[in-house]
N, C-alpha and C positions, 0 to 999 in steps of 0.2 A: 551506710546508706549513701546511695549516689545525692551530691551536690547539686538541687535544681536551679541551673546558670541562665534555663532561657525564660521559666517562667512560664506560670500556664500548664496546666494537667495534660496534657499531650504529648507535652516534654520525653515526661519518664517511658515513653514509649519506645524510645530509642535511647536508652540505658546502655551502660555501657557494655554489659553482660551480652548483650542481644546483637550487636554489630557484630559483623565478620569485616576484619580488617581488606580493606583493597589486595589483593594478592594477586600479581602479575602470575596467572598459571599458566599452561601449557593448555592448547589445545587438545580437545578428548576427539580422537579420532576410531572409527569403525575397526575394531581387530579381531572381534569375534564373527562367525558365521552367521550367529541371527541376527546381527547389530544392520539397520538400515539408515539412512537418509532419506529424510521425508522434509516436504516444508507444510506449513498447517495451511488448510483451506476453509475447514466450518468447522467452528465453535460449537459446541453439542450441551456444555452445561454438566454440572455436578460429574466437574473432574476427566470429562471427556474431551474427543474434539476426533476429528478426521484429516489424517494428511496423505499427499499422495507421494510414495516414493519415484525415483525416476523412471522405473519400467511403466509409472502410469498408475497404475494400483491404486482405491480410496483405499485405508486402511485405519478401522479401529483401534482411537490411545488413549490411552487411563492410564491419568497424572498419577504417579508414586504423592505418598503424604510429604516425601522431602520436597517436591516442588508446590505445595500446598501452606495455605497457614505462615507463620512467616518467613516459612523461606520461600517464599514466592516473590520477594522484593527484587533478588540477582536474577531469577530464573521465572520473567512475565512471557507468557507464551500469547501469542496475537497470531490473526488471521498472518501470514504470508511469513511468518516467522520458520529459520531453519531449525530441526529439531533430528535427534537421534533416536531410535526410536530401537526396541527389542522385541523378537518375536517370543513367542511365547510356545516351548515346545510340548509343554503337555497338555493343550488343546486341541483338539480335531474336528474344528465344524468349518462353517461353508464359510463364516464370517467371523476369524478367531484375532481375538483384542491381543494387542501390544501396548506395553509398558513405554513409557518416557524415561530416556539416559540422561538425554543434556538436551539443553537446551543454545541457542548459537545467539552469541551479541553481535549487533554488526561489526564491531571490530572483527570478531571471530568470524563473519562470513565473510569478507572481504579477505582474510587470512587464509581460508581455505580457497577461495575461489584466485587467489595469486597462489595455489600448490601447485596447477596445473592436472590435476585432476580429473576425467571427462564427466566422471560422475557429477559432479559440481555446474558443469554449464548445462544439463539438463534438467536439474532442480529447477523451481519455477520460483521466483520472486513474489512482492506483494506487486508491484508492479503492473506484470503478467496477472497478477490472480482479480487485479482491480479491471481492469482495462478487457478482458477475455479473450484479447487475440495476444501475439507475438508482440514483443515491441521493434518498433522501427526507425532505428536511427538515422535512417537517409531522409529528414524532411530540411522541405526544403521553403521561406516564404519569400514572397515578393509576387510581382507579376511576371509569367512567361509568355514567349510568344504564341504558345500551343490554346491560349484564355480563348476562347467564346466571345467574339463579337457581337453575334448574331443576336444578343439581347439589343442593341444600341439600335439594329435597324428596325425595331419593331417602334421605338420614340422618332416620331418624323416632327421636327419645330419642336420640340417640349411636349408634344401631345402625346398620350400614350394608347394606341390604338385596340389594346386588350384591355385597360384600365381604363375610364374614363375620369375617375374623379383624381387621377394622378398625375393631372394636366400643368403642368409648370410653366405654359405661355401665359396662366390667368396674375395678373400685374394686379398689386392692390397697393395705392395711392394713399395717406395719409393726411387733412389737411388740419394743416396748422393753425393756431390763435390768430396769426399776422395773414392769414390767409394763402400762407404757401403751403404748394402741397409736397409733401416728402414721397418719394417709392420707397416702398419697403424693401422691395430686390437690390436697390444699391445700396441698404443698409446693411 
């Protein structure tokens, strides 16, 4: 009987029987014809989900019982997550389900997306799937010369002449016990 070292009923849950030892493996890559790349975009519930491969495509997947139960702990599939995914050739309707092969850690995306691959820069990230446009690395902050002054001439004095109650000429004076009075704008 396993040794319980940590204590607490929870423990025996990760027995020694039940771990898969860390194993440096090899990436599983597409070699068959109906093997696709898809990343997940909706969650669907009881073992489903919908990802779109890079031609665009939404496409119906049901999780194998191996990525269920506990072997779901290596292989957690989340919205924006890369996934392999298998057609399924003895279906023929309009809307036919694929199975789940592997599932991608980011180590493993980032492994394939440095193969050089094009398949890979048209997959869409969680990123992309969060955000619903493109992402765009040219930002840029600070002030440019190209800004909108035209707000400042609308304020003539601190008055503001679309705003009234956003007057900042109105000075409000404080007086004090010794009978001096303090301004609050130069505090």
């Amino acid at each position: 009987m396993v040794k319980n070292q940590n204590g607490g009923n929870k423990s025996k849950k990760m027995g020694r029987k039940f771990i898969t030892a860390p194993v440096d493996r090899k990436v599983r890559l597409a070699m068959e014809d109906g093997e696709l790349y898809a990343s997940v975009t909706k969650m669907l519930g009881n073992g489903m989900f919908m990802a779109t491969c890079p031609e665009g495509k939404e496409r119906l997947v049901v999780m194998r019982n191996k990525f269920r139960g506990r072997g779901k702990r290596d292989n957690t599939v989340a919205i924006g997550s890369w996934v392999l995914i298998g057609e399924r050739d003895f279906e023929s309707c309009a809307k036919p389900k694929h199975d789940l092969l592997e599932v991608y850690t980011d180590i493993e995306r980032e492994k394939l997306k440095r193969s050089g691959d094009p398949i890979f820069a048209k997959l869409k990230t969680d990123q992309h799937l969060f955000s619903g446009k493109e992402a765009d690395d040219n930002i840029a902050f600070g002030n440019s010369p190209n800004d909108k002054t035209d707000e400042l001439d609308d304020t003539i004095d601190g008055v503001d002449a679309e705003n009234p109650y956003l007057n900042t000429s109105v000075s409000q004076s404080v007086i004090m016990e010794d009978g001096e009075s303090v301004d609050v704008d130069d505090i």
